[in-house]
C-alpha positions as CSV (number, residue, x, y, z in Angstrom):
1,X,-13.5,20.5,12.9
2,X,-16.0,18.1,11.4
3,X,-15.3,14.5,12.1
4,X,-16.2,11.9,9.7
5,X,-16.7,8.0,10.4
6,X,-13.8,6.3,8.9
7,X,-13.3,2.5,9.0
8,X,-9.8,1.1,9.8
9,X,-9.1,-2.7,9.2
10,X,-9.7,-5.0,12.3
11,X,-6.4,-6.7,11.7
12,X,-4.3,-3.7,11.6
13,X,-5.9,-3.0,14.8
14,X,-4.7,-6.3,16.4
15,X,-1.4,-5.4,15.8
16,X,-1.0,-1.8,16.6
17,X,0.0,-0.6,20.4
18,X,0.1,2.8,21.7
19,X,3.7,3.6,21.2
20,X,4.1,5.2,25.0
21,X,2.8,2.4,27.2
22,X,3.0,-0.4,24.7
23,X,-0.5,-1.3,25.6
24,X,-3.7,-1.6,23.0
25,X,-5.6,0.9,21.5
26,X,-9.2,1.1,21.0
27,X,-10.9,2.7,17.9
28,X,-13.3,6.2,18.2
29,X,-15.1,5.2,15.1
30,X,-17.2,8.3,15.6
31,X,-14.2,10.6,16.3
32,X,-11.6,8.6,13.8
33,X,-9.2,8.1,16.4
34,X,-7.5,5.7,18.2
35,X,-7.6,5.7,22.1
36,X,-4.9,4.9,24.5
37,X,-6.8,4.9,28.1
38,X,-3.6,3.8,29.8
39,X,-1.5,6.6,28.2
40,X,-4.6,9.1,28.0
41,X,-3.9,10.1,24.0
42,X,-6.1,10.2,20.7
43,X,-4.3,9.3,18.1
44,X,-5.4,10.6,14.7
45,X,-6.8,8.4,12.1
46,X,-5.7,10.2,8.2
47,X,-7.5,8.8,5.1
48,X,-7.7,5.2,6.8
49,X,-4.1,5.9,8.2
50,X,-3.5,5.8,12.2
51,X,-0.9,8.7,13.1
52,X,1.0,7.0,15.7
53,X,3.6,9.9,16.3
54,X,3.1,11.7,20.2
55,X,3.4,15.0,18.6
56,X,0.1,14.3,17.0
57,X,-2.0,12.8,19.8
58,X,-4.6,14.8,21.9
59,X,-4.4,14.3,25.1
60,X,-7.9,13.1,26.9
């Protein structure tokens, strides 16, 4: 699978939380994800849209 670099909005990212832990998330800009260290998930990033389900998270 072929990653592309997709920007998400700073501000959105202020206010999301990984949705195990509650903690932040940083952003993968290279892999278009969203990375919870403490819960050790990727969560997907869909035309400028952050998949926050479990289901959809790869695990690190």
């Amino acid at each position: 699978m072929t990653h592309t670099s997709i920007e998400i909005d700073e501000k959105l990212l202020e206010f999301l939380v990984c949705p195990v832990t509650n903690t932040t998330l940083s952003y993968d800009r290279d892999a278009g994800e969203l990375i919870s260290k403490a819960a050790k998930l990727a969560f997907p990033i869909q035309n400028g849209i952050p998949i926050m389900l479990i289901e959809d998270a790869r695990k690190l």
